[in-house]
C-alpha positions in Angstrom: 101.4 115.0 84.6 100.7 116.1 88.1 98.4 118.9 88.9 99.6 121.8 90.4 97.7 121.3 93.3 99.2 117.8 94.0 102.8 118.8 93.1 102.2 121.4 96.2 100.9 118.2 98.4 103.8 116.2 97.7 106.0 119.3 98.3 104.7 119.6 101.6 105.1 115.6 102.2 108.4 115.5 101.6 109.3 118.6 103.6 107.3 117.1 106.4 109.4 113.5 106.1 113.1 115.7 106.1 111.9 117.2 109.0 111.2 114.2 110.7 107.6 115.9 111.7 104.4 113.8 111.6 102.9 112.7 107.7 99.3 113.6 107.1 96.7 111.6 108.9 94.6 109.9 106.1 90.9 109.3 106.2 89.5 106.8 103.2 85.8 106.0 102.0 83.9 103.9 99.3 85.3 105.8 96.5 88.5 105.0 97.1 87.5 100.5 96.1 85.4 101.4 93.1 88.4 100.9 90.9 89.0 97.4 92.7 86.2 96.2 91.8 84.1 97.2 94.6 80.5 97.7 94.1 79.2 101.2 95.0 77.1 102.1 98.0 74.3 103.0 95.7 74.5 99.4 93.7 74.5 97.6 97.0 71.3 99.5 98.1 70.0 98.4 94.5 70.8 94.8 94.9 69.5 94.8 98.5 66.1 96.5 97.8 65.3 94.3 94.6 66.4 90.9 96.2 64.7 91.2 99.9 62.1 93.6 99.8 58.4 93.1 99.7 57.8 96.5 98.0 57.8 97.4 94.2 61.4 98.6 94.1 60.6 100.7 90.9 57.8 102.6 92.2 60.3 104.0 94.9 61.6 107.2 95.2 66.0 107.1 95.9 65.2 108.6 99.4 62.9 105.6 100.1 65.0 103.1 98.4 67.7 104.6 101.4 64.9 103.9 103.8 63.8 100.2 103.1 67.8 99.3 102.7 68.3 100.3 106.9 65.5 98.6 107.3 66.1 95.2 105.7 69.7 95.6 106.8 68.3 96.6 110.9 66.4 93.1 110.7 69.8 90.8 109.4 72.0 89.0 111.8 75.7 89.6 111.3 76.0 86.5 109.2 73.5 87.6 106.8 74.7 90.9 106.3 78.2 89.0 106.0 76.6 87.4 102.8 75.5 90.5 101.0 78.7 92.3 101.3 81.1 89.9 100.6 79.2 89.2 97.1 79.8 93.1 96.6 83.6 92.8 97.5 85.4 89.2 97.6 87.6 88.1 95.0 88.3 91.3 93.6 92.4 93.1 93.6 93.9 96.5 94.5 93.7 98.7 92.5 96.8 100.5 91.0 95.6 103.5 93.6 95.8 101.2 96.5 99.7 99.7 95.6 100.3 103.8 94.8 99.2 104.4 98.5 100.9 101.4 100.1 104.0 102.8 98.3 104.2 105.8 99.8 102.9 104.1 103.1 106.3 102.0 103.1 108.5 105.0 102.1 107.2 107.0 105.4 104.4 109.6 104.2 102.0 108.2 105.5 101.5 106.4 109.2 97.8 106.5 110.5 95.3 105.8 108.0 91.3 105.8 108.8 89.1 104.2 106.8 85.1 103.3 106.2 85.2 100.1 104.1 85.3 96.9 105.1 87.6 95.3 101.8 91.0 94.0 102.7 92.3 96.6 99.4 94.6 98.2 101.9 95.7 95.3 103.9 96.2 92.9 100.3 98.3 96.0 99.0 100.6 96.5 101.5 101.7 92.5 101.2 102.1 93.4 97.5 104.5 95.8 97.8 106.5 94.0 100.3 105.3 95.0 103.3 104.8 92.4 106.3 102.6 91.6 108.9 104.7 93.0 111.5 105.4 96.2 109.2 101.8 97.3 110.2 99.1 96.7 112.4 95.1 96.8 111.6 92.8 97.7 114.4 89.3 97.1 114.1 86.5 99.2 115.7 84.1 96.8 116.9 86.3 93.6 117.2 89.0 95.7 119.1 88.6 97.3 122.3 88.5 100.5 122.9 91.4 100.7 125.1 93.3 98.4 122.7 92.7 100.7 119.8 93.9 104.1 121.6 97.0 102.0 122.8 97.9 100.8 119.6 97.6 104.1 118.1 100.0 105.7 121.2 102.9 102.6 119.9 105.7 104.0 117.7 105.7 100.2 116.4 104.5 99.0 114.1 104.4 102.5 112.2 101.7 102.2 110.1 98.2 101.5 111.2 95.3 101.4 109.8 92.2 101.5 111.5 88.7 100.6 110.2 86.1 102.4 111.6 82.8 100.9 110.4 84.5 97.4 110.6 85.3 94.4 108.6 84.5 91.8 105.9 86.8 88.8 108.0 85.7 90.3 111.0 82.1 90.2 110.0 81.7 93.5 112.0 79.8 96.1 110.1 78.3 99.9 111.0 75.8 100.5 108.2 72.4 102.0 109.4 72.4 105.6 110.5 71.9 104.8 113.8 75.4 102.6 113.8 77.2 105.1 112.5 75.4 108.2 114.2 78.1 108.1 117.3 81.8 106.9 117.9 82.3 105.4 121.9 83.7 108.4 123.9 87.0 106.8 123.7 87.1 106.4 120.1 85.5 109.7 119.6 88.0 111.1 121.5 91.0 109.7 120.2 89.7 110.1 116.2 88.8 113.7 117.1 92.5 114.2 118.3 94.0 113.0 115.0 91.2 115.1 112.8 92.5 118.0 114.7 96.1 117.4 112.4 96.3 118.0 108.7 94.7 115.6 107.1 94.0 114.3 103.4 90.2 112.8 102.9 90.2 110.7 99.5 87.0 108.5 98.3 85.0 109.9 101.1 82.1 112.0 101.1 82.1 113.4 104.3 78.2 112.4 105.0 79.1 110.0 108.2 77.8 111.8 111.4 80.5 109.5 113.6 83.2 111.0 111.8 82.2 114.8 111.1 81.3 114.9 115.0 84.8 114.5 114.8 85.6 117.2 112.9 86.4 120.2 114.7 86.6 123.9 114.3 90.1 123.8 115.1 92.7 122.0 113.2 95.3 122.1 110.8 94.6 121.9 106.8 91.8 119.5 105.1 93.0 118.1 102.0 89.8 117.2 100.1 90.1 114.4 97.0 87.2 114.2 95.2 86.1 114.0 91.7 83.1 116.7 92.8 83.8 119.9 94.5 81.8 119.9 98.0 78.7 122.1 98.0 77.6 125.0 100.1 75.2 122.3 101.8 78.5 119.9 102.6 79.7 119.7 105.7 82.8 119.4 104.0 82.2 122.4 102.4 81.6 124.3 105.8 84.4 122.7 107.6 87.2 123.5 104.5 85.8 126.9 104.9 86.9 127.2 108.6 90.2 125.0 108.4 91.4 127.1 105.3 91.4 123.5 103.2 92.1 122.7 99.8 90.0 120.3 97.2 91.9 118.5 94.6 88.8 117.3 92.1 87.5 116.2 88.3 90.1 113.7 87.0 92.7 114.4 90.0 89.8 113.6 92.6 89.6 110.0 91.4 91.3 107.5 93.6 93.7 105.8 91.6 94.4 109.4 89.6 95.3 110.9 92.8 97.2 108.3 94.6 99.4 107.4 91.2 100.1 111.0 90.6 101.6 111.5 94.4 103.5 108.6 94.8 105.5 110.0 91.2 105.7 113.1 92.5 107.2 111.8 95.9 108.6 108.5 95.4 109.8 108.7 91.5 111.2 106.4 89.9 112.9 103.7 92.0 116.4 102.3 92.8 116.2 99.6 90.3 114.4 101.6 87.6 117.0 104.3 87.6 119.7 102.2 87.6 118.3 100.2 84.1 117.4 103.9 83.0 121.4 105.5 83.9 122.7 102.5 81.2 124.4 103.8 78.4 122.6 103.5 75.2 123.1 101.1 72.8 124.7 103.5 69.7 127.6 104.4 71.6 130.8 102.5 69.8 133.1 99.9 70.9 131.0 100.0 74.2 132.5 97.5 76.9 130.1 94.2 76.9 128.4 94.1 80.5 128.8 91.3 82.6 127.2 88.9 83.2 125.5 88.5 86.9 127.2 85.8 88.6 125.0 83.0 89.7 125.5 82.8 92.6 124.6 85.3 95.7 127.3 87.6 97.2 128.6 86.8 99.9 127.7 89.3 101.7 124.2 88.0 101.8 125.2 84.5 103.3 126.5 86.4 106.5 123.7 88.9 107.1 122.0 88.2 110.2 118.5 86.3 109.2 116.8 89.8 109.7 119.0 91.5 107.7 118.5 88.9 105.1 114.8 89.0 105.3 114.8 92.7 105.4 117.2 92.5 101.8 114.7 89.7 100.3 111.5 92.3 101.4 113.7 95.4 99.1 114.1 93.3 96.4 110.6 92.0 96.0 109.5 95.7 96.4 112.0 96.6 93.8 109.9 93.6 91.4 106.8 95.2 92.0 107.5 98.8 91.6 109.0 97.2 87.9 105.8 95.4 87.2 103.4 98.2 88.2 105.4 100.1 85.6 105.6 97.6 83.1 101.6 97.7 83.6 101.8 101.4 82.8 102.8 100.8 79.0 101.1 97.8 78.6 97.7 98.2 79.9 95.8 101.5 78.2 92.7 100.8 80.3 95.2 101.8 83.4 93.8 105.2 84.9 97.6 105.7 85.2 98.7 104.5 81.5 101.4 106.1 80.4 101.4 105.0 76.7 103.9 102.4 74.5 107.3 102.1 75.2 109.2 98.9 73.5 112.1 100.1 74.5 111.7 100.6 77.9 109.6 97.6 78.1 112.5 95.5 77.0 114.7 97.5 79.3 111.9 96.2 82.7 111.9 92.6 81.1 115.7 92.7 81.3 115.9 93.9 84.9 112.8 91.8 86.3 114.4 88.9 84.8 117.6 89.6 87.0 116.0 90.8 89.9 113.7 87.5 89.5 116.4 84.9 89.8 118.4 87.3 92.4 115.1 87.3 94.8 114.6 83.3 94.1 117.9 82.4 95.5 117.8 84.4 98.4 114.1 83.5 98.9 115.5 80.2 99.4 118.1 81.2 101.6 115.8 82.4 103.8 114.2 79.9 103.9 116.8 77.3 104.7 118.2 79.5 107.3 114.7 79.5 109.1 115.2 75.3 108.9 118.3 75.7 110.0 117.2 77.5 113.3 114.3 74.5 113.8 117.5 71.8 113.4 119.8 74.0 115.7 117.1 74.1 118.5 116.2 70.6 118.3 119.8 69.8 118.7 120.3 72.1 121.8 117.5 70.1 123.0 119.0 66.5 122.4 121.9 67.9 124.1 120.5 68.8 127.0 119.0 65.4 127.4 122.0 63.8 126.9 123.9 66.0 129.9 120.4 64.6 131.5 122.1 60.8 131.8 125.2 61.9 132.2 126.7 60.0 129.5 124.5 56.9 129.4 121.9 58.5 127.1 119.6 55.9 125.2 120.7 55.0 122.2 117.5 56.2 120.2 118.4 59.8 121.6 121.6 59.8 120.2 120.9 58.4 117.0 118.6 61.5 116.5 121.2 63.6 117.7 123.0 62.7 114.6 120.1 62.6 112.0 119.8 66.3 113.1 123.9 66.9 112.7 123.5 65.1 109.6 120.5 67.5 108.6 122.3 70.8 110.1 125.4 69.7 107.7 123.7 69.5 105.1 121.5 72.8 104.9 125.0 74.5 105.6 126.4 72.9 102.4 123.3 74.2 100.2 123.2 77.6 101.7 126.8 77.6 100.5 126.1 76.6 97.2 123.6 79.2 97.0 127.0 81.7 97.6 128.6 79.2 94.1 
């Protein structure tokens, strides 16, 4: 069960997406991929010291274990450094934080999100839920200009953007030592500092990054701070929540996945597909009607949407699967920070409706895809056509036998798109 601290957050979401004003701008740091598998800042320093330095690792102090990790790091080319982190990272999943946090991403509470690590978690999490490529944009400080990142950010579209300050693993861009992360570019500085200036939510960051707290400013609207431990009088954090009248959610809220599961109940619930299963009438009521079967075919609505439309449906439905199977992975997995606990019967009642929604979201997967061929064929036709009109009516005779192999192919996608309709 939410705390009260996060049911007033989501409140305050969901009045913000009524009103049609702005969601929180979100900043994210390490904490946020420990979950996914991520290895922590302080285990990469570890692995780093032990395996390049030509000091006695265990007769260090932490401070200069710190010390001789900027230093090793300072004296690596970008490929090398691309090495040691993508051991720490690559091949690991989302966590169930990160699909939590690309749910309400897709829903609309959240737009512009800022974050420190250089995993794909965010990016890979957003394609899980349905999102595509187009659906959101990732700009990349360091591979991106400057002017191209302020732009970008001024674009209503795509919506959501995420921007990644310190860089990226594909990008093999990185901003570790303190001197690469002591200052922003004046035009990055500038824009960040305007979007710091909002309400924002910090979650899995520690607030220790010079760039970003000279970003920071007196003036602003609330700080949302989600951490498992409460900032210190010494925090910047601390001093900044003090002036901007902000609010820490921490202990077992502050983790990650604990505080990104519990807001997207609280704001997105339980979804279209769930609560239709959970509306059926139970199974002890008497001489109940027997429900019918769903037809196999698709509706025919679906074989005259647009090919947008249609993709737009077949993007729904697949979201629809997944919000199923992350709740699905609620009962069934109790090492889930977001378990929930054994339910056969509503186990039985997800298998049911994934099963549907499974063969629904096959068929019009493939009628998506045959109306994409159908496009290539109709365009290659147009083509042929053209060149025929070329020779005004002597066209040679190669040219109009592949007019009709692409007739012939055209005819024939038609007939299985309408068997898909059966």
């Amino acid at each position: 069960m939410a705390s009260r601290a996060i049911k007033v957050l989501a409140n305050l979401m969901r009045v913000r997406k009524e009103n049609n004003e702005p969601p929180y701008v979100l900043i994210l740091g390490a904490g946020a991929s420990l979950t996914s598998g991520a290895s922590s800042f302080g285990k990469v320093i570890e692995s780093v010291v032990n395996d390049y330095s030509s000091k006695d690792s265990n007769a260090m102090s932490w401070d200069d274990k710190v010390a001789e990790f900027y230093d090793i790091l300072d004296g690596f080319s970008e490929s090398e450094r691309y090495a040691i982190i993508k051991r720490h990272i690559e091949g690991q999943r989302p966590s169930a934080g990160y699909h939590a946090l690309a749910q309400l991403a897709r829903e609309g509470y959240f737009d512009v999100i800022f974050s420190t690590n250089y995993d794909t978690f965010v990016e890979d999490a957003f394609a899980d839920v349905g999102l595509r490529s187009r659906d959101f944009t990732v700009l990349i400080n360091g591979q991106d200009t400057e002017e191209g990142i302020v732009k970008a950010l001024s674009y209503p579209q795509p919506r959501i953007k995420l921007v990644k300050l310190h860089g990226d693993l594909g990008a093999r861009v990185f901003a570790f030592t303190p001197e690469e992360v002591f200052q922003f570019s004046e035009k990055i500085e500038r824009v960040l500092t305007d979007y710091l200036s909002r309400d924002v939510i910090i979650s899995g960051h520690s607030m220790r990054d010079d760039d970003i707290n000279r970003c920071l400013r007196e003036r602003g609207g609330s700080l949302w701070y989600v951490n498992p431990s409460a900032p210190t009088a010494s925090d910047f954090i601390w001093r900044a929540m003090r002036v901007r009248k902000g609010t820490a959610i921490e202990g077992e809220d502050g983790y990650f996945d604990n505080f990104f599961c519990a807001l997207r109940d609280e704001l997105v619930g339980t979804p279209p597909a769930e609560a239709a299963v959970s509306s059926a009438a139970p199974a002890v009521t008497t001489a109940a009607s027997p429900v019918k079967p769903v037809p196999p075919g698709l509706s025919t609505a679906y074989l005259t949407m647009s090919d947008e439309a249609l993709e737009t449906e077949l993007t729904r439905l697949k979201g629809q699967v997944f919000d199923l199977e992350q709740e699905k992975g609620r009962i069934m997995e109790p090492w889930r920070a977001d378990y929930k606990g054994k339910d056969p019967a509503r186990l039985a009642e997800i298998q049911k409706e994934l099963d549907r929604l499974g063969e629904k979201t096959s068929k019009l997967e493939k009628a998506v895809n045959l109306r994409k061929m159908l496009r290539i064929h109709e365009r290659n036709l147009a083509r042929l056509e053209q060149n025929v009109a070329m020779y005004a009516g002597v066209a040679p005779i190669h040219i109009l036998n592949q007019m009709d192999h692409v007739k012939d192919e055209i005819a024939k996608i038609k007939r299985q798109i309408e068997e898909l309709g059966a």
